[in-house]
C-alpha positions in Angstrom: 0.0 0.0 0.0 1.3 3.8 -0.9 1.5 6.4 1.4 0.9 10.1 1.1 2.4 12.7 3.0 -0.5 15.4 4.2 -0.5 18.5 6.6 -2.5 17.1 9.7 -4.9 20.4 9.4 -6.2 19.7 5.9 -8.4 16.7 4.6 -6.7 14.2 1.7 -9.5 15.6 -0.8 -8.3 19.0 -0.2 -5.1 18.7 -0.1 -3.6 19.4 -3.6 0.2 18.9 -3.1 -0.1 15.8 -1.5 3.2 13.8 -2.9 3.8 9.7 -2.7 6.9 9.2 0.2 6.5 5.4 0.6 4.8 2.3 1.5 3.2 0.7 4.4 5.7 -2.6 5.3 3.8 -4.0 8.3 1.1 -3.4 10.4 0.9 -4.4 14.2 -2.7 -3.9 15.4 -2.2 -0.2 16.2 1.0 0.9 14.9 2.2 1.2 11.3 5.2 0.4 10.2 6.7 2.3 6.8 9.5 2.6 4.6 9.8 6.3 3.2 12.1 7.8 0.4 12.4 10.7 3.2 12.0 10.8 6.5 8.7 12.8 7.0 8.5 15.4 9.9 7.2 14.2 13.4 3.6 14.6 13.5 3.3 14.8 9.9 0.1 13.3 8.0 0.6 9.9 5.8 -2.6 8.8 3.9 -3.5 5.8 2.1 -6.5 4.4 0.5 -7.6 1.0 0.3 -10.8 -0.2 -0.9 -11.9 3.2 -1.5 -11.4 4.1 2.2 -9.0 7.0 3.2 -6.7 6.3 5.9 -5.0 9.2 7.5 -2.0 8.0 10.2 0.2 10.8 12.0 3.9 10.0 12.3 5.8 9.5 15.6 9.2 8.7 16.7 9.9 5.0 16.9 9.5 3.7 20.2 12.7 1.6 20.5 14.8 4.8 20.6 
């Protein structure tokens, strides 16, 4: 699945400059794990859609650091 990076206060449909960073590599129930060309900013918006649904995760720092 692609991701999309967003800014948190806008909605995906509105967003115009939205740009594909990555992909979603694993999920564990709540937390998301990605690969990214760039390393998006902390509490950045990703997106994603899957079966028509828009999915909007905010990025944090990894938790074994």
């Amino acid at each position: 699945m692609k991701i999309e990076d967003h800014a948190l206060n806008s909605l995906p449909a509105q967003q115009e400059d939205k740009q594909l960073i990555g992909a979603i590599v694993e999920v564990h129930g709540p937390v998301v794990i990605t690969e990214c060309i760039w390393l998006p900013a902390l509490h950045q918006a990703l997106c994603t859609c899957f079966d028509h649904i828009t999915y909007v995760f905010e990025v944090h720092p990894h938790l074994d650091e």
